[in-house]
mmCIF file of the N, C-alpha and C atoms, coordinates in Angstrom:
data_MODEL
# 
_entry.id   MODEL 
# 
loop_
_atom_site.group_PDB 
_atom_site.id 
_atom_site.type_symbol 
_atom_site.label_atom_id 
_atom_site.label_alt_id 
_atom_site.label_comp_id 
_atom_site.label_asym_id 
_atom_site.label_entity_id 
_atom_site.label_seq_id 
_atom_site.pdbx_PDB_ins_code 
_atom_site.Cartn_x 
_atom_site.Cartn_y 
_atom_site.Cartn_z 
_atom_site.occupancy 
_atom_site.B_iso_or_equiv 
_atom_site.pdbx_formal_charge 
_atom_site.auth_seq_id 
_atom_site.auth_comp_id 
_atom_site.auth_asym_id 
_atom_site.auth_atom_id 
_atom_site.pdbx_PDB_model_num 
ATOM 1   N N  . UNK A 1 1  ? -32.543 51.137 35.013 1.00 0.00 ? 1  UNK A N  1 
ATOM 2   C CA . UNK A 1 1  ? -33.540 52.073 34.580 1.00 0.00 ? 1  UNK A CA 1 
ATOM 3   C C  . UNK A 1 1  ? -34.871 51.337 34.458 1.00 0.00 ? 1  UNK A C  1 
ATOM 4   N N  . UNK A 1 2  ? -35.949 51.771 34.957 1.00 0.00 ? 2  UNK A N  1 
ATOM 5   C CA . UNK A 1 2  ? -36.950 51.028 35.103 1.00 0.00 ? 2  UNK A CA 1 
ATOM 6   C C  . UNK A 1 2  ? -37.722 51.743 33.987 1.00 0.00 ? 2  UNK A C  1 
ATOM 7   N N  . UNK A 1 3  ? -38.802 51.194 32.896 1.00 0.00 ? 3  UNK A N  1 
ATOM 8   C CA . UNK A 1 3  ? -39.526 51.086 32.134 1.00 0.00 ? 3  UNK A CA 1 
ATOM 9   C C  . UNK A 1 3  ? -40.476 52.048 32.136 1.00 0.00 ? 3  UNK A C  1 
ATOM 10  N N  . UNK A 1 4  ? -40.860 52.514 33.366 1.00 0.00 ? 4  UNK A N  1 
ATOM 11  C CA . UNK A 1 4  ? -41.527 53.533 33.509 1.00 0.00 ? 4  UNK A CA 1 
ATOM 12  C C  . UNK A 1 4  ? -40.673 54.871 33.024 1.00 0.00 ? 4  UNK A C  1 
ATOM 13  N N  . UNK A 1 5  ? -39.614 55.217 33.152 1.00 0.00 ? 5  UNK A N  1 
ATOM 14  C CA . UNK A 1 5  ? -38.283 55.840 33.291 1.00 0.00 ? 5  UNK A CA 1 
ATOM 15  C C  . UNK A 1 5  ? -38.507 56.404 31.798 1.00 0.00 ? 5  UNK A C  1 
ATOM 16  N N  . UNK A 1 6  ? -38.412 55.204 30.746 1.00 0.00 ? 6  UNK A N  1 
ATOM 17  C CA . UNK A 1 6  ? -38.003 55.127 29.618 1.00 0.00 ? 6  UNK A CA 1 
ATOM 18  C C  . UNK A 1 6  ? -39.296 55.375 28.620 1.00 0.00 ? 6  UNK A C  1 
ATOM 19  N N  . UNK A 1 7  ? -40.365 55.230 29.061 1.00 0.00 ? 7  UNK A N  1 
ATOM 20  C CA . UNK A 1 7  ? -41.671 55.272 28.440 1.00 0.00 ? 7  UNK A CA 1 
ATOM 21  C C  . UNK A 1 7  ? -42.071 57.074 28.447 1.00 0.00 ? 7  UNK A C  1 
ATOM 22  N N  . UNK A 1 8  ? -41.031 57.667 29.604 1.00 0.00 ? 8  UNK A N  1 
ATOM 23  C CA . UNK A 1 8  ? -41.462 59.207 30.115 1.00 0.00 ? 8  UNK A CA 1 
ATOM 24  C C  . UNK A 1 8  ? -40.576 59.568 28.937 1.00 0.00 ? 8  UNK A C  1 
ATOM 25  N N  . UNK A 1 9  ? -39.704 58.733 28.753 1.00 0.00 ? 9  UNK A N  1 
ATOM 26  C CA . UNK A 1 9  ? -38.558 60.276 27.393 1.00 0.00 ? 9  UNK A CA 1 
ATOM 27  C C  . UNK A 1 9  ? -39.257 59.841 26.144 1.00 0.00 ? 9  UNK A C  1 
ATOM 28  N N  . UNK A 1 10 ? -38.422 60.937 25.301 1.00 0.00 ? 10 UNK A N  1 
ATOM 29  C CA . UNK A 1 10 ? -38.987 60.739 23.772 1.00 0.00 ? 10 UNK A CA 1 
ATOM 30  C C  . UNK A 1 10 ? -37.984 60.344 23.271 1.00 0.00 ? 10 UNK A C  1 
ATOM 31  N N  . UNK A 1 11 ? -37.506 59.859 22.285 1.00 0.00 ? 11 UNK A N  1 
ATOM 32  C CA . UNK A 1 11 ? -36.944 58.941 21.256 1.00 0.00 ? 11 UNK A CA 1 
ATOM 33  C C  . UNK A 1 11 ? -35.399 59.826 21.374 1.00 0.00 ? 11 UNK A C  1 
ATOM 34  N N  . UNK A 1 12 ? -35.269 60.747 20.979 1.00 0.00 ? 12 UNK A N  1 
ATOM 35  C CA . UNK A 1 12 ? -34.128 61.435 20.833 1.00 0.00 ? 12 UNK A CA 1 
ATOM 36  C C  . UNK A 1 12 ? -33.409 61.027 21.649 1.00 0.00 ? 12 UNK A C  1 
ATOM 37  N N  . UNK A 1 13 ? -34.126 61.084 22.941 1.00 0.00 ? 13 UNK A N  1 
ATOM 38  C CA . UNK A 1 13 ? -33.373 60.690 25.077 1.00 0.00 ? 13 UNK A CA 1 
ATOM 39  C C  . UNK A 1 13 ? -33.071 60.014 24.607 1.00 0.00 ? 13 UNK A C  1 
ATOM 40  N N  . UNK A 1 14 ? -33.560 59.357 24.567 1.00 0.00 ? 14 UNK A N  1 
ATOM 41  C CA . UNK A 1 14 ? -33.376 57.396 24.593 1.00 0.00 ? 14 UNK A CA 1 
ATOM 42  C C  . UNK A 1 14 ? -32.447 56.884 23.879 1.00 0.00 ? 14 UNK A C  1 
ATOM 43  N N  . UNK A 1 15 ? -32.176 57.694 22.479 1.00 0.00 ? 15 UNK A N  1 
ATOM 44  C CA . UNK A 1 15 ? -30.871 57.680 21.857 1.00 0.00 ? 15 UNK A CA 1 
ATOM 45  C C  . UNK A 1 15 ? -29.703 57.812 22.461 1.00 0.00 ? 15 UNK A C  1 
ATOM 46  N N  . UNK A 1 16 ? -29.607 58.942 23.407 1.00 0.00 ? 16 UNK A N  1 
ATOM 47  C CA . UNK A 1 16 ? -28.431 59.560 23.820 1.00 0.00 ? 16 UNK A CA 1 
ATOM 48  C C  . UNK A 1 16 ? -28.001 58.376 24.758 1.00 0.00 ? 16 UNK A C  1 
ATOM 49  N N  . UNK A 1 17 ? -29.231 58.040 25.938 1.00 0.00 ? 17 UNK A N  1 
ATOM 50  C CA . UNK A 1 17 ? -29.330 57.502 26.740 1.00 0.00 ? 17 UNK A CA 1 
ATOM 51  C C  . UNK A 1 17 ? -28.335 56.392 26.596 1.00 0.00 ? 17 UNK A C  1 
ATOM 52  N N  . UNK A 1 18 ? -28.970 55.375 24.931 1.00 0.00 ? 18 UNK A N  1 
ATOM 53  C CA . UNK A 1 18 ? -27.804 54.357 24.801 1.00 0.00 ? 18 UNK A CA 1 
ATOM 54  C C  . UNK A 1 18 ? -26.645 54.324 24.325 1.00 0.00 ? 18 UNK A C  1 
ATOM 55  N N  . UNK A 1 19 ? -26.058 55.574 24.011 1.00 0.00 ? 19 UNK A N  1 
ATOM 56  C CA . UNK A 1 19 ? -24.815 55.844 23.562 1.00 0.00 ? 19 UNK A CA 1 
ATOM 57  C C  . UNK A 1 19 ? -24.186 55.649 25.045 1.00 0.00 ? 19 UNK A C  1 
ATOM 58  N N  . UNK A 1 20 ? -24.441 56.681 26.120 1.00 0.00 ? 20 UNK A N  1 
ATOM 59  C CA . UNK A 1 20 ? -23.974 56.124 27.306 1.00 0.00 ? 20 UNK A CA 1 
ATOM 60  C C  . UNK A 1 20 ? -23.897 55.194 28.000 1.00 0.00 ? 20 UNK A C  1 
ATOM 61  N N  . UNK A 1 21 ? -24.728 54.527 27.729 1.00 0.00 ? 21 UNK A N  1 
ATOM 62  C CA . UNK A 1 21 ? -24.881 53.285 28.525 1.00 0.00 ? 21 UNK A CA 1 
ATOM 63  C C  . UNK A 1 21 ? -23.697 51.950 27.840 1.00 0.00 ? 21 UNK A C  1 
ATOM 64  N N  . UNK A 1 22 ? -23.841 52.400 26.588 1.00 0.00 ? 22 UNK A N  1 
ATOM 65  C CA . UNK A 1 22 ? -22.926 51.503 25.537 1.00 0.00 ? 22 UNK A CA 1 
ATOM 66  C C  . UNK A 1 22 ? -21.347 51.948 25.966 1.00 0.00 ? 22 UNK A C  1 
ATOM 67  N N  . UNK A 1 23 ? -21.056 53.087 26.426 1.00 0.00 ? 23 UNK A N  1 
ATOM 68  C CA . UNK A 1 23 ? -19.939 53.741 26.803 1.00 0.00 ? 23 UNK A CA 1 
ATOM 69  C C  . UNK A 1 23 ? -19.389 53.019 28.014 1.00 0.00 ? 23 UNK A C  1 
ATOM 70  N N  . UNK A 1 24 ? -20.578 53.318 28.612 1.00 0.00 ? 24 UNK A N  1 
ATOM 71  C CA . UNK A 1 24 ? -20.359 52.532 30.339 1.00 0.00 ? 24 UNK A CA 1 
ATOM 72  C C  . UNK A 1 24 ? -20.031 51.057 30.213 1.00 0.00 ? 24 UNK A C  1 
ATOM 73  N N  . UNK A 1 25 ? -20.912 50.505 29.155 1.00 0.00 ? 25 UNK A N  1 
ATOM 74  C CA . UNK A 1 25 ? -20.433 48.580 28.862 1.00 0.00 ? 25 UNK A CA 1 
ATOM 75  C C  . UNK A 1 25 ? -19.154 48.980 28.231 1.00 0.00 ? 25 UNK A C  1 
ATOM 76  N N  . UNK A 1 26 ? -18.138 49.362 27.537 1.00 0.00 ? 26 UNK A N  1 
ATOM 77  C CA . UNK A 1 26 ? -17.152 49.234 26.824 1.00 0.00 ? 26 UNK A CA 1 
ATOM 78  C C  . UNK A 1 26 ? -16.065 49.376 28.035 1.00 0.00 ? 26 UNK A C  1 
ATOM 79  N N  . UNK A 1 27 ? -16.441 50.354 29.524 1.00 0.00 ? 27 UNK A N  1 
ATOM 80  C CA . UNK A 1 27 ? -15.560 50.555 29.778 1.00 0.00 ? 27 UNK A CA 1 
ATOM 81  C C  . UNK A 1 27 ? -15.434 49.646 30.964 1.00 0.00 ? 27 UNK A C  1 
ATOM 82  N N  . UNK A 1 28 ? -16.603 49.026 31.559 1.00 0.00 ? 28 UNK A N  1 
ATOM 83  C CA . UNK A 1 28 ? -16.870 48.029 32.424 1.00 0.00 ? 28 UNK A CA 1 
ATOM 84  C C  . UNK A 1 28 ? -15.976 46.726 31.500 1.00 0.00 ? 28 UNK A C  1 
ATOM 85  N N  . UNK A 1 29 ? -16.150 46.666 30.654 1.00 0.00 ? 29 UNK A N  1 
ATOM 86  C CA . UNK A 1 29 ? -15.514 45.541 29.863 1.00 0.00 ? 29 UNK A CA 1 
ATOM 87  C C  . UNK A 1 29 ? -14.095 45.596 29.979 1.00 0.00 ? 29 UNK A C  1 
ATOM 88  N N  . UNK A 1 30 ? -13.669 46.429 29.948 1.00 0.00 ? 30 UNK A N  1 
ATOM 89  C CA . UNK A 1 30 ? -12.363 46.798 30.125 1.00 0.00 ? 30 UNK A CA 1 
ATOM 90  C C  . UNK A 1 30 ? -11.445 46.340 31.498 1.00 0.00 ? 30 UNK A C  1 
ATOM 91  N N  . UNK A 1 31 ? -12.529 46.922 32.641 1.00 0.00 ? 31 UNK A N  1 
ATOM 92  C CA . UNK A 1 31 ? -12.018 46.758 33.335 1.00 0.00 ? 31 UNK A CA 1 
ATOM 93  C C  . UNK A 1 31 ? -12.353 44.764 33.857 1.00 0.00 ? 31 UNK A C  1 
ATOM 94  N N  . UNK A 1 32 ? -13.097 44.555 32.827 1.00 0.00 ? 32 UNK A N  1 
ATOM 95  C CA . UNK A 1 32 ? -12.933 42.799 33.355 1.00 0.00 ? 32 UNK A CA 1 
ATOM 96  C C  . UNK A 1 32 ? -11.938 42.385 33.060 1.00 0.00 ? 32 UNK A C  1 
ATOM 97  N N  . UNK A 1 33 ? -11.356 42.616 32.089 1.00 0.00 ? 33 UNK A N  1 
ATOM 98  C CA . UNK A 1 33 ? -10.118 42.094 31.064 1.00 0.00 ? 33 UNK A CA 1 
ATOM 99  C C  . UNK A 1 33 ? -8.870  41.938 32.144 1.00 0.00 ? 33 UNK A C  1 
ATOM 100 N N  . UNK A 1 34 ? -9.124  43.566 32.739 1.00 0.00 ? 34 UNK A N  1 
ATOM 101 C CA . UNK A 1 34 ? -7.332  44.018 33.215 1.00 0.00 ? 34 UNK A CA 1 
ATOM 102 C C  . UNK A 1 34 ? -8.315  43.331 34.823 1.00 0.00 ? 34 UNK A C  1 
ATOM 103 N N  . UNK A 1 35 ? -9.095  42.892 35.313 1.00 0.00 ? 35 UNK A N  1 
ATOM 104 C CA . UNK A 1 35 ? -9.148  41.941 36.611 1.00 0.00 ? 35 UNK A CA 1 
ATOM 105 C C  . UNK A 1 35 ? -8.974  43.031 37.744 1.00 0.00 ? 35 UNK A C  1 
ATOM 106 N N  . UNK A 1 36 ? -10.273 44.698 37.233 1.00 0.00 ? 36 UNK A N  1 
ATOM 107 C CA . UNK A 1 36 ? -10.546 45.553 37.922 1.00 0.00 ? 36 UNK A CA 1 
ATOM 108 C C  . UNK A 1 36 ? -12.023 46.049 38.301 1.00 0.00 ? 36 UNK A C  1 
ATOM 109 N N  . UNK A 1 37 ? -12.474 44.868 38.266 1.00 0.00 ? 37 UNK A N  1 
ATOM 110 C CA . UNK A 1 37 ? -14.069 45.309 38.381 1.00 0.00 ? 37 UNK A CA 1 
ATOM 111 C C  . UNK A 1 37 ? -14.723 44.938 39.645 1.00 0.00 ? 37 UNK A C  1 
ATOM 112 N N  . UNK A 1 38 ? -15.382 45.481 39.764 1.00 0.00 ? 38 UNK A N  1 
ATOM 113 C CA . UNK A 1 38 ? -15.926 45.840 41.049 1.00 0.00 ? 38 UNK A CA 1 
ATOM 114 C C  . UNK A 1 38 ? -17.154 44.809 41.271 1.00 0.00 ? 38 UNK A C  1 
ATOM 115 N N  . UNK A 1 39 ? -17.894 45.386 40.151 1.00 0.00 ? 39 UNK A N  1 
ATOM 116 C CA . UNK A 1 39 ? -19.488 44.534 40.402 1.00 0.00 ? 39 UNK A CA 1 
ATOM 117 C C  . UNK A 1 39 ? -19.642 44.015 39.104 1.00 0.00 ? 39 UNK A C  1 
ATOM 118 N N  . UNK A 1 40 ? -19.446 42.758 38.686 1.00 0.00 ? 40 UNK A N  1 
ATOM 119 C CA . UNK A 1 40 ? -19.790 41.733 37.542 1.00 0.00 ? 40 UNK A CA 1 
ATOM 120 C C  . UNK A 1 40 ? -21.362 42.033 37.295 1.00 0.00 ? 40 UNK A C  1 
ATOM 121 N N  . UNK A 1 41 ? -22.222 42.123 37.975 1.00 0.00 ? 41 UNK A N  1 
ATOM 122 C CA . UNK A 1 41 ? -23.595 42.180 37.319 1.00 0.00 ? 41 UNK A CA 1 
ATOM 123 C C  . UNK A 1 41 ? -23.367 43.686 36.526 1.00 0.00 ? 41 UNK A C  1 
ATOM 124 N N  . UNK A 1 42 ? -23.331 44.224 36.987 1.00 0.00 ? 42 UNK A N  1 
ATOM 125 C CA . UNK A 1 42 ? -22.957 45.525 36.200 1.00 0.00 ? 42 UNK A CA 1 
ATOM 126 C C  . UNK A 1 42 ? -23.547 45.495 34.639 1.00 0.00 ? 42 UNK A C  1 
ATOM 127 N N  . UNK A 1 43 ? -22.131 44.677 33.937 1.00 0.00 ? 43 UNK A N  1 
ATOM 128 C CA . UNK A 1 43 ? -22.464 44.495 32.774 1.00 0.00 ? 43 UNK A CA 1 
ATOM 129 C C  . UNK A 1 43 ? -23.706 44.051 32.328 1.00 0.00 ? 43 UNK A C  1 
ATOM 130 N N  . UNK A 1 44 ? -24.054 42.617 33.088 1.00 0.00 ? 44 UNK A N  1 
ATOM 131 C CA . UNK A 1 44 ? -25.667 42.055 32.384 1.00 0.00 ? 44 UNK A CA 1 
ATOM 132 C C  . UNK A 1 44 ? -26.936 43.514 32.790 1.00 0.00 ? 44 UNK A C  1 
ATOM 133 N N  . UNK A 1 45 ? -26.950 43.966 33.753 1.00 0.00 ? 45 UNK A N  1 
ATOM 134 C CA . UNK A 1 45 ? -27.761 44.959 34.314 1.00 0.00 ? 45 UNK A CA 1 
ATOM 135 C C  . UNK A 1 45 ? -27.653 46.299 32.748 1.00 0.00 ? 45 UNK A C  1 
ATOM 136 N N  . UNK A 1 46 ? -26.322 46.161 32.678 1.00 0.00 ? 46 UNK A N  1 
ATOM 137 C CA . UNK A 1 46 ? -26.492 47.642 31.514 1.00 0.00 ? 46 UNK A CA 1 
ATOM 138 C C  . UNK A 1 46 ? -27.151 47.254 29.872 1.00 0.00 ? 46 UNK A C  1 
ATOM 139 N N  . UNK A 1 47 ? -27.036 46.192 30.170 1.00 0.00 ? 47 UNK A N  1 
ATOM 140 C CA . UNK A 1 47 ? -26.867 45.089 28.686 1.00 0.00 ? 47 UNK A CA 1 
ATOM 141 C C  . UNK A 1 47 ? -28.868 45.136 28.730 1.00 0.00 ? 47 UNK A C  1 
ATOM 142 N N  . UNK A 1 48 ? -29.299 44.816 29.956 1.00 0.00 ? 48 UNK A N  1 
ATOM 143 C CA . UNK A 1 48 ? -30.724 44.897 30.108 1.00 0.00 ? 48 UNK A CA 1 
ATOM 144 C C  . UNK A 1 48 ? -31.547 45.699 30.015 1.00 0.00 ? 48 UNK A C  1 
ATOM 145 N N  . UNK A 1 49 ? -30.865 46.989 30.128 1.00 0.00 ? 49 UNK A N  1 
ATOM 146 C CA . UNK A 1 49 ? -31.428 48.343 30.003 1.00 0.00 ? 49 UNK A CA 1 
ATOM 147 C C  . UNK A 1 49 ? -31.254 48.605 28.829 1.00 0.00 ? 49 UNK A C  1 
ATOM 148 N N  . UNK A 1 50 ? -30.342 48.533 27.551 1.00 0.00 ? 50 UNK A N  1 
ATOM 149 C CA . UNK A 1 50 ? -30.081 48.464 26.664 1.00 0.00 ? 50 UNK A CA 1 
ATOM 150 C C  . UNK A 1 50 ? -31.311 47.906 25.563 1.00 0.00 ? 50 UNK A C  1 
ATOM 151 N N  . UNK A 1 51 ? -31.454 46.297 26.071 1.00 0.00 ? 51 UNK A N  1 
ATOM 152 C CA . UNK A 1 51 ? -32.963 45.909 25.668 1.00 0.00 ? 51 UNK A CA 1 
ATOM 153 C C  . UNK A 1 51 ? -34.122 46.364 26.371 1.00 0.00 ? 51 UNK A C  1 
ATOM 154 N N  . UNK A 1 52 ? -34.564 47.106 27.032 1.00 0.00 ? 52 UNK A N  1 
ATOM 155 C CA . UNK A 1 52 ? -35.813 47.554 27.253 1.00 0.00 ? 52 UNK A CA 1 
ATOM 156 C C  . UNK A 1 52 ? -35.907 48.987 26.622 1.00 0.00 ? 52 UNK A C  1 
ATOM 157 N N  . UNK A 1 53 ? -34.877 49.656 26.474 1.00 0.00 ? 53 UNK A N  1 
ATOM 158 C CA . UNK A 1 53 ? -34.865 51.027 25.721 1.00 0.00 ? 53 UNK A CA 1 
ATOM 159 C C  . UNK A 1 53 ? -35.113 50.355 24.250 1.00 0.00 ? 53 UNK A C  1 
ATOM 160 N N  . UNK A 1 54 ? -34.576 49.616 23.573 1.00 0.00 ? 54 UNK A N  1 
ATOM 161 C CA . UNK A 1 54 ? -34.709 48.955 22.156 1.00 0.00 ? 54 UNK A CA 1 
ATOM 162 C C  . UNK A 1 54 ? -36.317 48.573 21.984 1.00 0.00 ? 54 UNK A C  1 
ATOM 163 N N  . UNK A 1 55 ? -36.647 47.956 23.026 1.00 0.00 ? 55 UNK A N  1 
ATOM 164 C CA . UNK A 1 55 ? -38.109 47.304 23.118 1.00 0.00 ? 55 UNK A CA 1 
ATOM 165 C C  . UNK A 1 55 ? -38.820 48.465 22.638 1.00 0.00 ? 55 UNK A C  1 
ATOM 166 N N  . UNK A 1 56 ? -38.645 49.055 23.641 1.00 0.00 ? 56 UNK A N  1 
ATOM 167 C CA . UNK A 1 56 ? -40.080 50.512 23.600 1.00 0.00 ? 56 UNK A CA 1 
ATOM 168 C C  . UNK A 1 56 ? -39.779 51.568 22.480 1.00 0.00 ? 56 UNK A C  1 
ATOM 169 N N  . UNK A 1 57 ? -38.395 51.266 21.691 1.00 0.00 ? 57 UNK A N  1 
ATOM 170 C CA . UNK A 1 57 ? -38.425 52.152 20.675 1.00 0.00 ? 57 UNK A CA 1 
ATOM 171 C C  . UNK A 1 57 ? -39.083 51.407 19.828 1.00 0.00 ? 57 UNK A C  1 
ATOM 172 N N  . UNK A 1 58 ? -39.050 50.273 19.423 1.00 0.00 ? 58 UNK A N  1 
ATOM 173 C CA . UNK A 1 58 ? -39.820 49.341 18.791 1.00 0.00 ? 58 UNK A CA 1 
ATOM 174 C C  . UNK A 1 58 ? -40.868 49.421 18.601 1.00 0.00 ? 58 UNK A C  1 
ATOM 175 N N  . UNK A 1 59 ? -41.451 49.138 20.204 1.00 0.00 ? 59 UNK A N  1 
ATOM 176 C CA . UNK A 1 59 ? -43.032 49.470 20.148 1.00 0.00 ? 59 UNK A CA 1 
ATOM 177 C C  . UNK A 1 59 ? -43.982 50.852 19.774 1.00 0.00 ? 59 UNK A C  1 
ATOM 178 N N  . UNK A 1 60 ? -42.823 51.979 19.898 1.00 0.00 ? 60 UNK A N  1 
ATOM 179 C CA . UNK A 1 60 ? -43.242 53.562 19.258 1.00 0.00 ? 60 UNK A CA 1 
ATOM 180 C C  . UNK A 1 60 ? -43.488 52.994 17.701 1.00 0.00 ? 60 UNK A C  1 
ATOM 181 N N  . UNK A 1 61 ? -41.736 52.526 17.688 1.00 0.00 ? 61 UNK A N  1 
ATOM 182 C CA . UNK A 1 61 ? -41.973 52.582 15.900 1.00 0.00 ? 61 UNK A CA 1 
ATOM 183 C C  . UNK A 1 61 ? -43.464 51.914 15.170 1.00 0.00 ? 61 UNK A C  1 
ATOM 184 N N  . UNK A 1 62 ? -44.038 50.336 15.785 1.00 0.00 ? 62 UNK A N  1 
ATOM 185 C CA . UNK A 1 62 ? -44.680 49.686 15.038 1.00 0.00 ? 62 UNK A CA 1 
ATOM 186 C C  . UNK A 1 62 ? -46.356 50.331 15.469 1.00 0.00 ? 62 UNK A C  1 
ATOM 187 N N  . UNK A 1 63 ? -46.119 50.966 16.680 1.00 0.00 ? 63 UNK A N  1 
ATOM 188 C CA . UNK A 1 63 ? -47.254 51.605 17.004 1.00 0.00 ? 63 UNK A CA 1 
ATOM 189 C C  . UNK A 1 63 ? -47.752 52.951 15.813 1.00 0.00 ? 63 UNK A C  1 
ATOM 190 N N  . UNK A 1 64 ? -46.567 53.389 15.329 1.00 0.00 ? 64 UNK A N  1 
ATOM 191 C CA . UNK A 1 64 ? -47.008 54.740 14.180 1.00 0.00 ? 64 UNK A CA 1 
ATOM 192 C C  . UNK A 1 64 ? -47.074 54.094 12.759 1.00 0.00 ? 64 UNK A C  1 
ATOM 193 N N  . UNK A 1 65 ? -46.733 52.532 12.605 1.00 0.00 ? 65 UNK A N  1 
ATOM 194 C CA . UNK A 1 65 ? -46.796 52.401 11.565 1.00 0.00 ? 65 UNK A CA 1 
ATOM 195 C C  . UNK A 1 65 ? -48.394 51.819 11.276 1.00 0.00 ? 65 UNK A C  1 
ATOM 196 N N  . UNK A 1 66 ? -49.077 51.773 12.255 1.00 0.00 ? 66 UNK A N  1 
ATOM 197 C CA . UNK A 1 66 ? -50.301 51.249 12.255 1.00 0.00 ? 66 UNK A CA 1 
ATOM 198 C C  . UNK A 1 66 ? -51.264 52.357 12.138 1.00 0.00 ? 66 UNK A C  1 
ATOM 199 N N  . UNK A 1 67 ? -50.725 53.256 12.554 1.00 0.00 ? 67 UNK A N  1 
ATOM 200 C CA . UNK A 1 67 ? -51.840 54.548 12.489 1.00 0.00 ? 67 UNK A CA 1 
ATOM 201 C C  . UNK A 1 67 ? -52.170 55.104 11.304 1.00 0.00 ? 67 UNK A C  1 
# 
């Protein structure tokens, strides 16, 4: 998910957004364990999107606390 992506939703999205994405790492994880995974970057790639959605909620949050 590119940054631009994530800067277009509002906070609520972005919530949901990482519940899924956290869904998708639990189950990618899974399948490393049982030695069924497909694409290993996978995980670091979801894990990254994870921190850039965190970032920019961040930057909302400290941005309203200044106003």
């Amino acid at each position: 998910m590119k940054t631009k992506e994530i800067r277009d939703k509002d906070d609520a999205a972005l919530g949901t957004v990482v519940l899924e994405i956290r869904k998708q790492m639990f189950t990618l994880r899974t399948q490393a364990v049982t030695q069924k995974l497909e694409d290993p970057s996978k995980i670091n790639k979801l894990r990254k999107d994870v921190a850039r959605i965190n970032t920019v909620l961040k930057e909302r949050k400290l941005a309203a606390v200044k106003k």
